[in-house]
C-alpha positions as CSV (number, residue, x, y, z in Angstrom):
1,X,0.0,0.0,0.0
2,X,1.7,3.5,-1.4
3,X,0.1,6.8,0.7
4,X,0.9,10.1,-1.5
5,X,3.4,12.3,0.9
6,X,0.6,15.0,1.8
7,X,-1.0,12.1,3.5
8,X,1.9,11.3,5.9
9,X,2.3,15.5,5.9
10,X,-1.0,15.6,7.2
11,X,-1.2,13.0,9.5
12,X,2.5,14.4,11.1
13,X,1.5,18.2,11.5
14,X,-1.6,16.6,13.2
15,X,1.0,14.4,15.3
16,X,3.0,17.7,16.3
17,X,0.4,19.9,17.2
18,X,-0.8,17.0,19.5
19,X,2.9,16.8,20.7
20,X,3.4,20.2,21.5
21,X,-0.2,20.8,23.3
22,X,0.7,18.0,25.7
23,X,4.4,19.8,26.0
24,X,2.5,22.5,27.6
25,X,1.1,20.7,30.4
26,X,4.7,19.9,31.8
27,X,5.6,22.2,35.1
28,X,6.9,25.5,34.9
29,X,10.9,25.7,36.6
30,X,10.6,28.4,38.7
31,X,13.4,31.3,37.5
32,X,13.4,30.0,34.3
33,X,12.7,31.3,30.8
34,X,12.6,27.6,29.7
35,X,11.5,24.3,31.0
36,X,11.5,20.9,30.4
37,X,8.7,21.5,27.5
38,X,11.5,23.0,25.4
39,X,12.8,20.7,23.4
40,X,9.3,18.6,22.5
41,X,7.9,22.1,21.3
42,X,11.0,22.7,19.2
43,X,10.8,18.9,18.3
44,X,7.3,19.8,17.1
45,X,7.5,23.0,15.1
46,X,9.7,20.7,13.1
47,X,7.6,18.1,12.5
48,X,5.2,20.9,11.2
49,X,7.8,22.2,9.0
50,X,8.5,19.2,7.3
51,X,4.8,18.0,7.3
52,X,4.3,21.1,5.6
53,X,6.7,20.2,3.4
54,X,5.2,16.5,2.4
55,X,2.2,18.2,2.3
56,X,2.9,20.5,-0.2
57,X,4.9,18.1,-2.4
58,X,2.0,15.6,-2.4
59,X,-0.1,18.0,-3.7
60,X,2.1,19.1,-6.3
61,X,2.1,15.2,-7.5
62,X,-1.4,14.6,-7.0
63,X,-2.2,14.4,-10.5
64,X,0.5,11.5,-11.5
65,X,0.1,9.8,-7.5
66,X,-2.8,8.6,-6.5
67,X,-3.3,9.3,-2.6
68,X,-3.5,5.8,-1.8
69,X,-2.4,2.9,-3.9
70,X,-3.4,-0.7,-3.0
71,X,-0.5,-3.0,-3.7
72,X,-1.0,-6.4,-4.9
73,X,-1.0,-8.1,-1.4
74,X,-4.5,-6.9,-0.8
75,X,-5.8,-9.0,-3.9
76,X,-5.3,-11.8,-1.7
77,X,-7.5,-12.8,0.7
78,X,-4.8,-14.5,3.0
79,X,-2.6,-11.7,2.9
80,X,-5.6,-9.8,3.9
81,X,-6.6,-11.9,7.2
82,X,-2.9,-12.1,8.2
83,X,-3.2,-8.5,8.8
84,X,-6.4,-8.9,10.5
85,X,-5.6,-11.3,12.5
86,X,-2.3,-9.1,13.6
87,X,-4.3,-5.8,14.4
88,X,-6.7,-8.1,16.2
89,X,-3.6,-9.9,18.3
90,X,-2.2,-6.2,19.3
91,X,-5.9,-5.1,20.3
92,X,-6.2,-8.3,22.4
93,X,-3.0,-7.5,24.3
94,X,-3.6,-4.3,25.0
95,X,-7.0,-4.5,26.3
96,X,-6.1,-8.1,28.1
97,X,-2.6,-8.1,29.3
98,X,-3.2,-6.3,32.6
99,X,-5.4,-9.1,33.9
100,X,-4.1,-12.3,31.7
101,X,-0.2,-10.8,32.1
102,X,2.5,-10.8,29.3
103,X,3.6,-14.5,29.7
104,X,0.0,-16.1,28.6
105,X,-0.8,-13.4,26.0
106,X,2.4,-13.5,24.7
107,X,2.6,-17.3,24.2
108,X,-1.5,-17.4,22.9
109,X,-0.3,-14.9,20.3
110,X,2.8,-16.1,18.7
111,X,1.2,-19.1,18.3
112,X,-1.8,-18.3,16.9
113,X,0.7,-15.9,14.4
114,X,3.3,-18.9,13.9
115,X,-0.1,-21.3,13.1
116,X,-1.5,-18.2,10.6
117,X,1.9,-18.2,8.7
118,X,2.4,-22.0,8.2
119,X,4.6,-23.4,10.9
120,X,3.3,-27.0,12.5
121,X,1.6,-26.4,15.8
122,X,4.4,-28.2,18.1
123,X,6.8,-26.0,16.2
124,X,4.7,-23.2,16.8
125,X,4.2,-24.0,20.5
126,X,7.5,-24.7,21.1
127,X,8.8,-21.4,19.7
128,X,6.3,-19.5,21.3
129,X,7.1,-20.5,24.9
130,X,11.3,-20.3,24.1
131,X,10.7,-16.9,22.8
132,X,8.2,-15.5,25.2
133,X,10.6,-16.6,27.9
134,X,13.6,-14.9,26.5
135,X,11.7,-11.7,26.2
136,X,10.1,-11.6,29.5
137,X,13.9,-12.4,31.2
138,X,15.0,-9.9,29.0
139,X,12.8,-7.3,29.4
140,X,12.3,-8.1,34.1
141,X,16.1,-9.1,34.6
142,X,18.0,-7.2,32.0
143,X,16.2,-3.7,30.8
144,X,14.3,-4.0,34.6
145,X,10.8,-3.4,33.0
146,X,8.3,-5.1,34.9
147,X,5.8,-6.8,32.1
148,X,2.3,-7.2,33.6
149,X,1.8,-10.5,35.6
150,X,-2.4,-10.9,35.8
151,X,-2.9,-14.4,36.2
152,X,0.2,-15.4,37.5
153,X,0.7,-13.5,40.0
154,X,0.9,-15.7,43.2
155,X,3.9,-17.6,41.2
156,X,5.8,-14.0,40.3
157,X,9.2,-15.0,40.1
């Protein structure tokens, strides 16, 4: 799928002004001329200048690019549920992980994910609990971000 560039221009000034109006919520340093909202709000105004740029050359080659070209993955209907059934996974973990935790989420989806792109099931199973491990020991004993435990929370380890 091919977006014309005063799509993505329009979508990042939105982005940016979004940025910088939450920017202004952060607390005032006493003394200061500046604070700590400085550098998103500069961050933003050039997001807006270069939206403004995409937007602006999109425009100018809106009459030989479409603004939004269907590639042909979409033709197939496979291709077409994989990505379904992707958004649907993310969706699922957001709204589910803080009472199912990370560990059975994460192992329920890369399955299902390994099953939807061909892989045999103990294959799928198998690589699903070797890799959610990894992750979760990476993510609790190396980068020390605690991963929600929901379910499994009387055997925390």
């Amino acid at each position: 799928m091919r977006f014309n560039d005063s799509v993505f221009g329009v979508v990042l000034i939105v982005f940016a002004i979004l940025e910088i109006a939450y920017a202004q919520t952060f607390p005032r340093l006493f003394g200061q001329d500046y604070g700590p909202d400085l550098f998103p709000v500069l961050i933003g105004v050039g997001l807006i200048v270069f939206g403004g740029i995409l937007v602006v050359r999109g425009v100018a080659q809106r009459a030989t690019v479409p603004m939004v070209t269907v590639g042909d993955w979409a033709q197939d209907r496979n291709n077409v549920l994989n990505v379904v059934v992707l958004v649907a996974c993310i969706v699922f973990y957001i709204l589910a992980s803080e009472w199912l935790g990370f560990v059975p989420i994460s192992i329920l989806i890369l399955t299902i994910l390994l099953l939807r792109l061909g892989s045999g099931p103990v294959l799928s199973v198998s690589v699903a609990l070797i890799t959610t491990m990894l992750i979760h020991s990476l993510f609790a004993k190396v980068l020390l971000v605690p991963l929600p435990w929901g379910l499994l929370q009387p055997i925390a380890w």
